[in-house]
py3Dmol code that shows the C-alpha trace and the ligand (Angstrom):
import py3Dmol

protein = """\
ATOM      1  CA  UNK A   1      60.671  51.514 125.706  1.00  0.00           C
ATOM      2  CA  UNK A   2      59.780  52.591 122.155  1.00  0.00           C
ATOM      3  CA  UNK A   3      57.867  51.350 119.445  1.00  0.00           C
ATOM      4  CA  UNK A   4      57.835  52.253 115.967  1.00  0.00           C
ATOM      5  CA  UNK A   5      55.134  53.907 114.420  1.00  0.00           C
ATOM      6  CA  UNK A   6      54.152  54.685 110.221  1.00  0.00           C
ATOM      7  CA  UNK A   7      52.810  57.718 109.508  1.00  0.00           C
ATOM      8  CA  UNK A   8      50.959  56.977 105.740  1.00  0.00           C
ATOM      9  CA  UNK A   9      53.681  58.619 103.640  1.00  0.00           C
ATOM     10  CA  UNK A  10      56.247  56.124 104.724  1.00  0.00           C
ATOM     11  CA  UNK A  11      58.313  58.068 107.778  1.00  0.00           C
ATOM     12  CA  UNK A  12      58.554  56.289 111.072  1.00  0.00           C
ATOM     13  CA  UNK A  13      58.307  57.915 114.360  1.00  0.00           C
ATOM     14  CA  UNK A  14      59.952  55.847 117.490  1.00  0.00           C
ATOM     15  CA  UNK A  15      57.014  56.946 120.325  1.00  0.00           C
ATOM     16  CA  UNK A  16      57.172  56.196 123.834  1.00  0.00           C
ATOM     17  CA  UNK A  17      54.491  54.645 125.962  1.00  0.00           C
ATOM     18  CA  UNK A  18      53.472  57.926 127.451  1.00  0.00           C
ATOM     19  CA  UNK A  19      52.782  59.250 123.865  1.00  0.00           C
ATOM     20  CA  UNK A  20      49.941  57.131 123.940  1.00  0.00           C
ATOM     21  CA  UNK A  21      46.228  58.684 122.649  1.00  0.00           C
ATOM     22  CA  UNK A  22      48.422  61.519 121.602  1.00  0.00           C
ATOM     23  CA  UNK A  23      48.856  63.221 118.060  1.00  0.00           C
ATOM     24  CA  UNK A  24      51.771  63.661 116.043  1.00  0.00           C
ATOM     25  CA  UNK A  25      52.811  66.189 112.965  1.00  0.00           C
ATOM     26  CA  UNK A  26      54.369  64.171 110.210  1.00  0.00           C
ATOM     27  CA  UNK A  27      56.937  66.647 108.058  1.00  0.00           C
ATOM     28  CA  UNK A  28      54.334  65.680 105.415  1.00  0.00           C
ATOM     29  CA  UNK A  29      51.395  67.352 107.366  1.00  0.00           C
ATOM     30  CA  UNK A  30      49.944  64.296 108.593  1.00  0.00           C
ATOM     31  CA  UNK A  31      48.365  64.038 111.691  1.00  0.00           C
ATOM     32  CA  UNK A  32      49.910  60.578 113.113  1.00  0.00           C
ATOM     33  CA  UNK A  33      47.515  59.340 115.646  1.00  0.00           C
ATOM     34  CA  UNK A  34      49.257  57.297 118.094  1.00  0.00           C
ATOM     35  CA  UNK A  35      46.925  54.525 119.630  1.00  0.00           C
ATOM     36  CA  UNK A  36      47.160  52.724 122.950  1.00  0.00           C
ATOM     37  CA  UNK A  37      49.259  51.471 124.386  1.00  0.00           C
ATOM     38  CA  UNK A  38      48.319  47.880 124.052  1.00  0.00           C
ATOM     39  CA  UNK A  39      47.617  48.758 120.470  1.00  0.00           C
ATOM     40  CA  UNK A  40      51.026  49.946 120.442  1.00  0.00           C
ATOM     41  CA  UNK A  41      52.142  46.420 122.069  1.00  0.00           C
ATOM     42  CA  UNK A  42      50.635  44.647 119.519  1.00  0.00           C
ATOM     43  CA  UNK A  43      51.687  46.460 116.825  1.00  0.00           C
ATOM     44  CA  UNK A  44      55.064  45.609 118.101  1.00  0.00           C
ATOM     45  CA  UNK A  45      54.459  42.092 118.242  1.00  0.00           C
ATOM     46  CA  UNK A  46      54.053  41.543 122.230  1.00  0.00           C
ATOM     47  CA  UNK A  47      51.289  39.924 123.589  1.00  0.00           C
ATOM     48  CA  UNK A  48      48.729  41.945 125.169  1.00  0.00           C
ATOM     49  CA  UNK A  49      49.122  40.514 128.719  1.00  0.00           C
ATOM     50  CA  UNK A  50      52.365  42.384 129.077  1.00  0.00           C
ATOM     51  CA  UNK A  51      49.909  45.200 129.973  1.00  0.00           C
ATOM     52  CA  UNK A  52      49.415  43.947 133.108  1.00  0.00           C
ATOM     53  CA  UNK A  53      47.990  45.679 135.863  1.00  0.00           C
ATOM     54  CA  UNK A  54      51.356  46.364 137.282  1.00  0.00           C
ATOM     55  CA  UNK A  55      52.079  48.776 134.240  1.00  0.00           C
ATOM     56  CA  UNK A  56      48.694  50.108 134.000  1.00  0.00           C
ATOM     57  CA  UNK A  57      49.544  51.495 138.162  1.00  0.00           C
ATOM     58  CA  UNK A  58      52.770  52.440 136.938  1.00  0.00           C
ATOM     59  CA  UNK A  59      51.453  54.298 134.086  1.00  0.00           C
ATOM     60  CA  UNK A  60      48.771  56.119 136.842  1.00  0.00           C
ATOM     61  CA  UNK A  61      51.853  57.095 139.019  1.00  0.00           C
ATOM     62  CA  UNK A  62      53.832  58.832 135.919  1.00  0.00           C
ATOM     63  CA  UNK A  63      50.346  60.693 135.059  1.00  0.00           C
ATOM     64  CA  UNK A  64      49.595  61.866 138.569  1.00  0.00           C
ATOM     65  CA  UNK A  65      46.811  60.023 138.763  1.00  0.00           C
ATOM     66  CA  UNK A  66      47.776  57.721 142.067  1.00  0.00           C
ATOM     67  CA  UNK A  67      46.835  58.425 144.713  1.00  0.00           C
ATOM     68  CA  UNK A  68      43.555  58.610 144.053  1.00  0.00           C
ATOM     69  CA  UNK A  69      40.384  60.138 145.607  1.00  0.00           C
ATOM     70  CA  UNK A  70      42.122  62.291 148.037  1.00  0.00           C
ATOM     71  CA  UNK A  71      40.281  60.652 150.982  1.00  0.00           C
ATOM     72  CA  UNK A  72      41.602  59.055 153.910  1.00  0.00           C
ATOM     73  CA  UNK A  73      41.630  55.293 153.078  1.00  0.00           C
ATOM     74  CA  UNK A  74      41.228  54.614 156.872  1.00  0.00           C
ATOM     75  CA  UNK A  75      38.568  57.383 157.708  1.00  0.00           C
ATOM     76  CA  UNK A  76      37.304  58.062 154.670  1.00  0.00           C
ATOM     77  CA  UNK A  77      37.581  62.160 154.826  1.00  0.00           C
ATOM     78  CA  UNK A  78      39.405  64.353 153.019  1.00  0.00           C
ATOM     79  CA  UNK A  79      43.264  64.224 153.438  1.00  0.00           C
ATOM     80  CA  UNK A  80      46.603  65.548 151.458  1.00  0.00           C
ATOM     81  CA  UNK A  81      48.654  62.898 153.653  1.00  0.00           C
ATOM     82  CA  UNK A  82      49.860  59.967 151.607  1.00  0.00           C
ATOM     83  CA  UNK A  83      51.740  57.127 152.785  1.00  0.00           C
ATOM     84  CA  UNK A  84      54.106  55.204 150.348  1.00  0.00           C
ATOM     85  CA  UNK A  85      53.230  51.230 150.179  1.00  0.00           C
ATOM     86  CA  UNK A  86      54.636  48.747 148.889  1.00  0.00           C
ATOM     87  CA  UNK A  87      52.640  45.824 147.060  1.00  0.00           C
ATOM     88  CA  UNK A  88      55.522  42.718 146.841  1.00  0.00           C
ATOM     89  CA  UNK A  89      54.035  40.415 143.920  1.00  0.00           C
ATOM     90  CA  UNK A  90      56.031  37.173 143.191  1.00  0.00           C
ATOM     91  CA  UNK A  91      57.492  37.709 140.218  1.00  0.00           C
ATOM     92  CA  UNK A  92      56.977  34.151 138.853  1.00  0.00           C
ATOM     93  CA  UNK A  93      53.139  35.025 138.765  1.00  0.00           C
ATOM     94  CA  UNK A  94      53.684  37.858 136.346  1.00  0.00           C
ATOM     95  CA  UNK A  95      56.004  36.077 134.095  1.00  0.00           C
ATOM     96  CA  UNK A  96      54.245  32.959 133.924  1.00  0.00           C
ATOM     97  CA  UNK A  97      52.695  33.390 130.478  1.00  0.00           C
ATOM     98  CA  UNK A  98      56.651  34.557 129.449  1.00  0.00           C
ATOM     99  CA  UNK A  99      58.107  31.728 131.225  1.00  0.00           C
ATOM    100  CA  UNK A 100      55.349  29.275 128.919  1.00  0.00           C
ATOM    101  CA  UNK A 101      56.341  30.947 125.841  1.00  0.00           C
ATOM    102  CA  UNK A 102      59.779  30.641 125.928  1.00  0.00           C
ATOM    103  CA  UNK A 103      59.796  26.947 127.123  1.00  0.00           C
ATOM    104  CA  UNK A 104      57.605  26.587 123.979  1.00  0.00           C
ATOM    105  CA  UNK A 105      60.163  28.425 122.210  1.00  0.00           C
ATOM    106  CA  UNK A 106      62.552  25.742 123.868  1.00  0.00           C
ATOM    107  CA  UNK A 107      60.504  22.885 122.595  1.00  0.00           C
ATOM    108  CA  UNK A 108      59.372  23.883 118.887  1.00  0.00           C
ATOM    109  CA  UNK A 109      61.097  27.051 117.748  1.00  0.00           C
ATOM    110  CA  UNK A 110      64.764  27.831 117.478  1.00  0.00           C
ATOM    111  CA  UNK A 111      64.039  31.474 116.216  1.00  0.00           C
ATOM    112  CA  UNK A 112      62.025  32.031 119.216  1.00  0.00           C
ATOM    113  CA  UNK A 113      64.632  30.619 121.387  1.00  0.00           C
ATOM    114  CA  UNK A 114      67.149  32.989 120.458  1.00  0.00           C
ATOM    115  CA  UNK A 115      64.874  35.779 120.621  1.00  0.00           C
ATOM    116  CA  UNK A 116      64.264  35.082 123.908  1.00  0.00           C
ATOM    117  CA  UNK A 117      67.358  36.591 125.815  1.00  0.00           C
ATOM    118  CA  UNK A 118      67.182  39.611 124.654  1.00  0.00           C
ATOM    119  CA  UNK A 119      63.324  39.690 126.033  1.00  0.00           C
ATOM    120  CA  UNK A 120      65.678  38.584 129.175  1.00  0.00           C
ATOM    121  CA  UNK A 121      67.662  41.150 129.440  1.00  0.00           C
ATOM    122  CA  UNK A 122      64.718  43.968 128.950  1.00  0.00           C
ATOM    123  CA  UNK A 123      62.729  42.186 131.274  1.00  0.00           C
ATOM    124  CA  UNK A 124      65.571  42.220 133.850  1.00  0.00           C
ATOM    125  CA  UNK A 125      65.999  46.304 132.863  1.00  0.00           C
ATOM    126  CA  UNK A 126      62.577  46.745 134.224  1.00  0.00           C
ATOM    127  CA  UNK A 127      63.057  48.731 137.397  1.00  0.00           C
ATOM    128  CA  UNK A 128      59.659  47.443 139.110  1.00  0.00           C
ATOM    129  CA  UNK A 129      61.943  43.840 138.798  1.00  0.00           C
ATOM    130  CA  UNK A 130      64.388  43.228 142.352  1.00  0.00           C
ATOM    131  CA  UNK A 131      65.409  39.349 142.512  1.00  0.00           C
ATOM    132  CA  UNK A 132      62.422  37.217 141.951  1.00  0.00           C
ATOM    133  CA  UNK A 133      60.081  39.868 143.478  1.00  0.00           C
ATOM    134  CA  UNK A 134      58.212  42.553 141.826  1.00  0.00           C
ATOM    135  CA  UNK A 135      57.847  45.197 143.869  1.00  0.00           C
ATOM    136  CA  UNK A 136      54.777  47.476 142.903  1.00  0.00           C
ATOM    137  CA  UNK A 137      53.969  51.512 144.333  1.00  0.00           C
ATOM    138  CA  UNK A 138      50.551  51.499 145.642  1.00  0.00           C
ATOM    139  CA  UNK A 139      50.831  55.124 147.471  1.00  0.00           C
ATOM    140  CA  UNK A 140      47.491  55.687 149.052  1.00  0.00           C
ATOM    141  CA  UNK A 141      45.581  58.862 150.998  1.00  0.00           C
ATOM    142  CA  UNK A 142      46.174  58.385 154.950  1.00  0.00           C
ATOM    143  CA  UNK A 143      45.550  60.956 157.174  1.00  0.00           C
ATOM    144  CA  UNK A 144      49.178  61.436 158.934  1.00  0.00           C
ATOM    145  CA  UNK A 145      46.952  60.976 162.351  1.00  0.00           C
ATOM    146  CA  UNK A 146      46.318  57.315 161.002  1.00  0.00           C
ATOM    147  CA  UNK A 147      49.217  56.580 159.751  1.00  0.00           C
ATOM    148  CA  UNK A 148      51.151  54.787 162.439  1.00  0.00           C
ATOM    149  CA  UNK A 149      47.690  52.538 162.611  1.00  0.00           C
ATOM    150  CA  UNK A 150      48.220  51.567 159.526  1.00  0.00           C
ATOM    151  CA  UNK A 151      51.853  50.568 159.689  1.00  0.00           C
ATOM    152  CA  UNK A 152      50.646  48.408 162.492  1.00  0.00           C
ATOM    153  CA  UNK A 153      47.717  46.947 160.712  1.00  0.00           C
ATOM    154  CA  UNK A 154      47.116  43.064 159.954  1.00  0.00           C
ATOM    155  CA  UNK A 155      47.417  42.210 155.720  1.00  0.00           C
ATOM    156  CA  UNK A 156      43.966  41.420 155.922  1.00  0.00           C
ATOM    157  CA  UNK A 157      43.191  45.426 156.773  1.00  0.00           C
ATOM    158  CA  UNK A 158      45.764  46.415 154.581  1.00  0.00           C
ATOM    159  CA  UNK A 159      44.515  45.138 151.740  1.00  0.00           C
ATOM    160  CA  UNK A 160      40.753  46.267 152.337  1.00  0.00           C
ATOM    161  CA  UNK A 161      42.313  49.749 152.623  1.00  0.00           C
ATOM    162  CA  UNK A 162      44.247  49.343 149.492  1.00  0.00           C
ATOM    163  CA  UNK A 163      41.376  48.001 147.916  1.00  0.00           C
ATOM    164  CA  UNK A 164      39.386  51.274 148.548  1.00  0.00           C
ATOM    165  CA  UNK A 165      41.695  52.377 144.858  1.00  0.00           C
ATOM    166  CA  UNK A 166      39.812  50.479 141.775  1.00  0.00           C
ATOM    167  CA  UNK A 167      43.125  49.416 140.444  1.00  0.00           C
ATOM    168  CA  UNK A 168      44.846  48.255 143.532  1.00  0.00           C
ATOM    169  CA  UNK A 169      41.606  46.143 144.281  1.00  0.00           C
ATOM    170  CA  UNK A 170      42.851  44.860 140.601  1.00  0.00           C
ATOM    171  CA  UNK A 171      45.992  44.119 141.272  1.00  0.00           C
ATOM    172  CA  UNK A 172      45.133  42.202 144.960  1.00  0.00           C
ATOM    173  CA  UNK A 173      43.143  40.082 142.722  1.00  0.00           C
ATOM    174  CA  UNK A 174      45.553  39.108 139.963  1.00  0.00           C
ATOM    175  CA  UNK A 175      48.170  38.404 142.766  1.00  0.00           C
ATOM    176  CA  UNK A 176      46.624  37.117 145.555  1.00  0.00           C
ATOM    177  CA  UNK A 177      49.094  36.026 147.512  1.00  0.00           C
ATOM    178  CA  UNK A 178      50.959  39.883 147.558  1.00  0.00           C
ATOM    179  CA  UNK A 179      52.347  41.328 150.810  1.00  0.00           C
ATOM    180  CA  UNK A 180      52.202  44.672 151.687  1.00  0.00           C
ATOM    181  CA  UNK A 181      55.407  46.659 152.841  1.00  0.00           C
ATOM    182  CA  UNK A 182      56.114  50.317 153.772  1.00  0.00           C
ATOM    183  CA  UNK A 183      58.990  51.963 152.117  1.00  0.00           C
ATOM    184  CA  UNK A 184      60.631  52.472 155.002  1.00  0.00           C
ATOM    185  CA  UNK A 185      61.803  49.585 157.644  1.00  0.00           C
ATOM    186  CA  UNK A 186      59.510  50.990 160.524  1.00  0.00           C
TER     187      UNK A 186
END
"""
ligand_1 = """\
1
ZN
Zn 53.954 61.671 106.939
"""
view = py3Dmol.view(width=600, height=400)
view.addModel(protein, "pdb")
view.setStyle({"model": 0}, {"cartoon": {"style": "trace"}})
view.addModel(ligand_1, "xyz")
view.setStyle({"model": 1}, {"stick": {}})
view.zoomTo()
view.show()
């Protein structure tokens, strides 16, 4: 998704999400700082909340940055291995605040109300949306000798091993009642 951005002499930029805490040359020979994300967000008029945990982890996965530590979340030493896991977050939970605003839009605004399927439609364009299930990436460091264990595991486990990452500790709290999955049936 972009957002538009004013560089002082007037021009406009449309910058991506990825773009931001980056710089950008104006054709005037401005430096254009983009801010953060959020900032960006706001600028744009959405509420903060949209940057949810769930996009900050998604955000980490584009960068490289998950997994993280490059230990073995089971054994704690030093592993390559990573398994792929699933986090399934209702997706009710996430939208709630978006599901109160537009039944406020319902109530007291018509300009809101037709504003509000287009919001819809990029919501439903979201590819971390399937049904009324978000499903989030959570791939972790397991040694491949510990992996099978950890297929096997009870949620309970699952989560503390999950919860060894800062931000998936994060998102176990926001959505407490997530299930973990494998990517594969097995
Ligand atoms: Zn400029």
């Amino acid at each position: 998704m972009g957002f538009a951005l004013n560089c002082t002499c007037g021009r406009s930029f449309d910058v991506q999400a990825g773009q931001a805490g980056s710089t950008l040359k104006c054709q005037c020979g401005a430096e254009v700082q983009v801010p953060s994300v959020s900032k960006l967000r706001e600028m744009a008029g959405k509420a903060a909340y949209e940057v949810g945990v769930i996009d900050q982890i998604n955000g980490m996965i584009d960068r490289g940055e998950l997994p993280a530590g490059g230990v073995c979340a089971v054994s704690g030493s030093k592993t390559e291995d990573v398994m792929e896991i699933l986090v399934k977050t209702e997706k009710f939970q996430g939208a709630r605040d978006f599901r109160a605003y537009a039944i406020l839009g319902l109530l007291f605004s018509p300009i809101v109300f037709l504003l509000s399927p287009s919001m819809m439609v990029s919501r439903a364009q979201h590819p971390e949306g399937s049904g009324r299930d978000t499903w989030v990436r959570t791939p972790l460091f397991v040694d491949s000798k510990y992996q099978q264990k950890v297929r096997r595991a009870s949620q309970k486990k699952l989560k503390r091993w999950l919860r060894s990452v800062p931000v998936y500790a994060k998102l176990l709290d926001e959505y407490p009642q997530a299930t973990v999955e494998f990517e594969s049936g097995s």
